[in-house]
C-alpha atoms as one frame of an Amber mdcrd trajectory, in Angstrom:
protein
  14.404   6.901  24.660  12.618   5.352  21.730   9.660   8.414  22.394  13.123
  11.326  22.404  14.114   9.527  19.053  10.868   9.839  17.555   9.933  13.513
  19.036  13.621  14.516  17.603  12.095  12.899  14.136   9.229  14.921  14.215
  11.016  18.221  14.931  13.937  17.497  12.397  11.136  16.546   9.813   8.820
  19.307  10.361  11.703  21.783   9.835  12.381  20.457   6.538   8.972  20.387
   5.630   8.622  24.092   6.354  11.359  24.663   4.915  11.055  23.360   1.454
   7.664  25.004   1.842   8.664  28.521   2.117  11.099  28.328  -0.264   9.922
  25.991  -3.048   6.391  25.649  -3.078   5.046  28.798  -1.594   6.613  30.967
  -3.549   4.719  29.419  -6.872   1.259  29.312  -5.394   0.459  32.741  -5.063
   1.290  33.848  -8.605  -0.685  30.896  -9.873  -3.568  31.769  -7.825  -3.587
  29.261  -5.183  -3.588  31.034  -2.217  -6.382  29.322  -0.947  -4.715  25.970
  -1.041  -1.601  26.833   0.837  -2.646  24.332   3.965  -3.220  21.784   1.525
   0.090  22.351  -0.018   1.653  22.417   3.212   0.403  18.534   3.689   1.548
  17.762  -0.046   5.014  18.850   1.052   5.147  16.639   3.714   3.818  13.761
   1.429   6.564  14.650  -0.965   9.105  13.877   0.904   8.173  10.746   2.872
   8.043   9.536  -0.489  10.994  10.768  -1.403  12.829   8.923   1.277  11.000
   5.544   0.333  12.103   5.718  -2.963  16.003   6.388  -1.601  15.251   3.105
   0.366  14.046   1.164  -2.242  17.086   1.960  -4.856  19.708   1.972  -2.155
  18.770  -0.943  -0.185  15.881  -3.394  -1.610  17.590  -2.813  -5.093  20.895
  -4.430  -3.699  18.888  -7.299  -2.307  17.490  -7.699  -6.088  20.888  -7.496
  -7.669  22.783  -9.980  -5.298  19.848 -12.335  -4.478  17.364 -12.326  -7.276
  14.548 -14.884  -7.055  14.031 -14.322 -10.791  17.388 -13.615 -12.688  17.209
 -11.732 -16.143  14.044  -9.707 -15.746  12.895  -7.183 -18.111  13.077  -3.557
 -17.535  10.594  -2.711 -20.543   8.299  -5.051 -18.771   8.097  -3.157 -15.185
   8.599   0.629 -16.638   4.980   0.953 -16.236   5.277  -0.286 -12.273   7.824
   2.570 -12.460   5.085   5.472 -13.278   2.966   3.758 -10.794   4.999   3.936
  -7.583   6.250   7.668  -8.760   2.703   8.327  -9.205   1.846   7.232  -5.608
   5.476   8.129  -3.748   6.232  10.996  -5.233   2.517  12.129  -3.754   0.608
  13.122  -6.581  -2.438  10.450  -6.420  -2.455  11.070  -2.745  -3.516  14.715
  -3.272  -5.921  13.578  -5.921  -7.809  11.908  -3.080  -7.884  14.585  -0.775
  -9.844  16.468  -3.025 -11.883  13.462  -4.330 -12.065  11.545  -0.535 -12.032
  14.010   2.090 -14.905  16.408   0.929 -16.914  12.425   1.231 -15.688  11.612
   4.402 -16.509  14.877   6.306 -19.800  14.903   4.637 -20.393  11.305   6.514
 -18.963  12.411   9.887 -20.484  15.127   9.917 -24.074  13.375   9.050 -23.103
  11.166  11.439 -22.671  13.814  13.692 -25.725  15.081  13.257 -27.402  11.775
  14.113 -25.258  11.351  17.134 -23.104   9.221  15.767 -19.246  10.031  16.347
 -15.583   8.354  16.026 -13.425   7.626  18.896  -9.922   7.980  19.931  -8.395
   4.305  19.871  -5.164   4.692  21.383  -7.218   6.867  24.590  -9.665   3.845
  24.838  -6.371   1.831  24.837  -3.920   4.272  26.795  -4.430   1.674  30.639
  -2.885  -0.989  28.955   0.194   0.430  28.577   0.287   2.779  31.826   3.374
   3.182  33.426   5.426   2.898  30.198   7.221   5.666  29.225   7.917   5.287
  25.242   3.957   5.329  24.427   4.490   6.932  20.619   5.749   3.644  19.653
   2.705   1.260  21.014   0.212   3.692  19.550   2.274   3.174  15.969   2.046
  -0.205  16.646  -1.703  -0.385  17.483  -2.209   1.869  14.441  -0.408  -0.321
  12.134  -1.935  -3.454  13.520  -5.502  -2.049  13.007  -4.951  -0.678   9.517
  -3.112  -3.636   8.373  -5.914  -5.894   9.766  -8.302  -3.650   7.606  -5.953
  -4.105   4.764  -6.332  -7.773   4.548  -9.984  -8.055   4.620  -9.586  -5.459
   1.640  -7.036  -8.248   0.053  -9.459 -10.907   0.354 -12.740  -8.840  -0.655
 -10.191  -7.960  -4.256  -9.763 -11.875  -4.952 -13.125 -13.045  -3.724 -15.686
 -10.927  -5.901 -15.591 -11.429  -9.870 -15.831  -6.989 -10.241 -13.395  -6.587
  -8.014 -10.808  -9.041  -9.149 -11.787  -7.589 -12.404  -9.801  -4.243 -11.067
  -7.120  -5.970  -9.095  -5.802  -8.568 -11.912  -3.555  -5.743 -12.870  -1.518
  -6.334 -10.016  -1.312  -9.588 -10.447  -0.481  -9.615 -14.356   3.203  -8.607
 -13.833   5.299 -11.504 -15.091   8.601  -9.690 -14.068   7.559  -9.147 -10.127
   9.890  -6.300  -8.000  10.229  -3.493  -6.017   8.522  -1.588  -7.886   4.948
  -3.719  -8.407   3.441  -2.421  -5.383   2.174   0.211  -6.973   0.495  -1.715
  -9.999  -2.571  -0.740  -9.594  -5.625  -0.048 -11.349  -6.516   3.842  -9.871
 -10.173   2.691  -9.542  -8.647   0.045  -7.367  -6.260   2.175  -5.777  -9.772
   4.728  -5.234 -11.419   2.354  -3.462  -9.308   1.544  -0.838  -7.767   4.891
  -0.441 -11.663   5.388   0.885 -11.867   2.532   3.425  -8.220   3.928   4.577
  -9.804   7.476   4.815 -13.116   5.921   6.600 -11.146   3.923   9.056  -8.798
   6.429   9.841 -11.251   8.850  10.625 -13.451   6.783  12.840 -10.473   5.609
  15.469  -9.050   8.777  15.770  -5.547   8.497  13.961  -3.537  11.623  14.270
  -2.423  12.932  10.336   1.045  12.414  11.350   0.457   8.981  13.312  -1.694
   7.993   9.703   0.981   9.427   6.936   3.518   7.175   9.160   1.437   4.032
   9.106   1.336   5.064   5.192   4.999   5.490   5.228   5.789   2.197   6.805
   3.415  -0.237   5.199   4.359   1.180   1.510   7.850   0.544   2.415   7.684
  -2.456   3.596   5.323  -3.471   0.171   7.917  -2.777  -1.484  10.319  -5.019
   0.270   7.818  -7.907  -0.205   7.513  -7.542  -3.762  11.212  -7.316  -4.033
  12.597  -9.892  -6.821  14.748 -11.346  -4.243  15.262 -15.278  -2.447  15.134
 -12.923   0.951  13.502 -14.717   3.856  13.021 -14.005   7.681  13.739 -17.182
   9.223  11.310 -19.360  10.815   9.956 -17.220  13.830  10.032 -13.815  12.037
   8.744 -14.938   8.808   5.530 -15.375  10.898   5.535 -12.041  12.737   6.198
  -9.891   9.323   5.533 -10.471   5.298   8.540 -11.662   4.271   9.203 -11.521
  -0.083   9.066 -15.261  -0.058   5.461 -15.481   1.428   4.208 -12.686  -0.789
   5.841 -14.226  -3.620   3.511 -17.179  -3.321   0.791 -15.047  -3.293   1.289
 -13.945  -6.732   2.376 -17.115  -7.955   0.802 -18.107 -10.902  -2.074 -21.186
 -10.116  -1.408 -20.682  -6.373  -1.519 -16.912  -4.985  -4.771 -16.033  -6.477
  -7.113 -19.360  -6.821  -9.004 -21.902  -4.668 -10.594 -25.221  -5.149  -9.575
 -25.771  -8.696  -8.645 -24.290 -11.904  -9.655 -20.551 -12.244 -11.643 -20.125
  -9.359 -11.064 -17.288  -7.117  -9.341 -17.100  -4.105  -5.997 -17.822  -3.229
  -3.817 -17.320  -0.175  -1.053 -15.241   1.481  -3.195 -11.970   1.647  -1.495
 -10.189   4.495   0.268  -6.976   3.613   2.276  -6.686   6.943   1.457  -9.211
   9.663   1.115 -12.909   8.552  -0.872 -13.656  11.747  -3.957 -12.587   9.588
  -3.892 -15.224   7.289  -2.872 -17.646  10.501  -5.565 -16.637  12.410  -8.108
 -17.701   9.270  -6.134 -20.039   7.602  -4.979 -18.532   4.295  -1.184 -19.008
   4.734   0.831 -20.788   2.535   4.517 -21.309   3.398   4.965 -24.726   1.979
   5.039 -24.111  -1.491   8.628 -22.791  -3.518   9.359 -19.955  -5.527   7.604
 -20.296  -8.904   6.783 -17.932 -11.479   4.452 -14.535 -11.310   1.088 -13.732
 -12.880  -2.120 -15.108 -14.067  -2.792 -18.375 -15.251  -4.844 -16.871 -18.337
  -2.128 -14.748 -19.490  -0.409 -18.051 -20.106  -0.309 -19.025 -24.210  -1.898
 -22.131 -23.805  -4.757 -20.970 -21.667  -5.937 -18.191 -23.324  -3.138 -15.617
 -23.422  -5.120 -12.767 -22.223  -3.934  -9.619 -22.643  -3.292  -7.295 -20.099
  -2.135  -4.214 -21.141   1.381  -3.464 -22.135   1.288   0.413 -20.974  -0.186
   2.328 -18.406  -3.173   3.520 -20.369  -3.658   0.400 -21.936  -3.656  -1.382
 -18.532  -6.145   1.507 -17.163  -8.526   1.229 -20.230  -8.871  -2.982 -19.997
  -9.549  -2.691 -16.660 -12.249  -0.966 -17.339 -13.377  -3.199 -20.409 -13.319
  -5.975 -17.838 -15.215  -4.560 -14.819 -18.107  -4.085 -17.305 -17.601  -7.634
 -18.644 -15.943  -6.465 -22.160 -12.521  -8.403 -22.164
């Protein structure tokens, strides 16, 4: 049943997808000499609209959670506008087909080196496929298996961005908005957001993810980022709140003194780094789900220690981010 539901998916999506193809962007590629690039625009498409439908999930649903439960009441719009270019930036698809041009060309180049050398990828969910024989709704454990694997790169990433000085230097900007919501997933610096679209591109590559298995696993994890940035009191409940990132544990991860240090005052670290599945931080002892709801951001932005600034606007944040990878601010 639960593969009939997804195969139905598929076919309702793909129609659409052609769809708005043939009649929206096709039509405009040819005249502006882009023939060549038609398959690529095909995939855009498709990108399009999963992030279209993320960003009707996030105002319809996740926005009512931060209206009727806030965790922090009276926040400032001016204050997250910029988060606001950033997730249209990344939904909406148009960083995403930055990288393919600036990722892909790398990655085949590897493979196919690796090729070369004898060295090739594997199929995961084939390796996998006996451990699930004799069940008929497969599509969803190889989901699943996807999204645990990518997830469990995803946190290494996490801690790798708060445990070396350059990288933190790059991630800070997520962690410098004082007015923390739906929209802060997205806060990134694009260097940042460079990086790991690479390791995602690697990984994906080397176990064999289908594109439409990999722009799901996309789909679902930025959607569910979203939810645990949310501004809202929202919890899971005891059991669940240890099977899936609820907003309460991944508010504590940005807390301010507690989400992003370690043994002491300004010393990096922190805890709470998994994006989906809390049994990461479990498993290696990083969890945190004793402390409350306290206040967002960086303990240096605060007046008496320092006040650092952070950027106010998107180029602004872009530009200091720079300044302070090379050591400059």
């Amino acid at each position: 049943m639960l593969d009939d539901f997804l195969s139905a998916f598929s076919v309702w999506f793909g129609d659409l997808q052609q769809a708005l193809f043939e009649t929206a962007v096709q039509p405009l590629m040819y005249p502006m000499g882009l023939g060549n690039l038609l398959e690529d625009a095909y995939t855009a498409t498709g990108w399009l609209m999963v992030g279209v439908i993320q960003l009707l999930l996030m105002l319809v649903f996740i926005g009512a959670l931060q209206r009727w439960w806030p965790a922090e009441p009276g926040q400032r719009w001016r204050a997250m506008a910029p988060d606001v270019f950033y997730t249209l930036l990344h939904r909406l698809g148009v960083f995403r087909v930055a990288m393919f041009f600036m990722v892909e060309p790398l990655v085949e180049r590897l493979f196919g080196w690796g090729a070369v050398h004898g060295v090739q990828g594997f199929q995961l969910d084939a390796l996998v496929a006996p451990l699930w024989q004799g069940i008929t709704d497969t599509a969803w454990f190889s989901l699943l298996l996807y999204l645990v694997v990518f997830d469990f790169v995803d946190y290494w990433i996490h801690r790798g961005q708060h445990a070396s000085n350059r990288w933190w230097a790059l991630h800070a900007l997520h962690h410098s908005q004082r007015d923390m919501s739906m929209w802060s997933d997205n806060r990134n610096h694009l260097l940042d957001d460079l990086l790991r679209d690479l390791i995602f591109a690697f990984t994906a590559r080397a176990v064999g993810v289908a594109p439409g298995q990999f722009v799901a696993v996309v789909a679902i994890t930025l959607t569910l980022e979203s939810l645990s940035h949310a501004n809202t009191r929202l919890r899971f409940g005891a059991v669940l709140d240890k099977l899936l990132v609820d907003p309460r544990f991944h508010r504590v991860h940005h807390a301010i003194g507690i989400g992003h240090e370690s043994h002491g005052k300004g010393s990096l670290g922190g805890c709470n780094y998994a994006v989906l599945f809390p049994v990461w931080d479990i498993l290696f002892g990083t969890a945190n789900y004793r402390s409350p709801i306290e206040p967002t951001g960086i303990r240096d932005q605060l007046p008496h220690e320092g006040g650092r600034d952070y950027g106010q606007t998107v180029l602004a944040q872009q530009w200091l981010g720079l300044k302070r990878l090379l050591g400059r601010a």
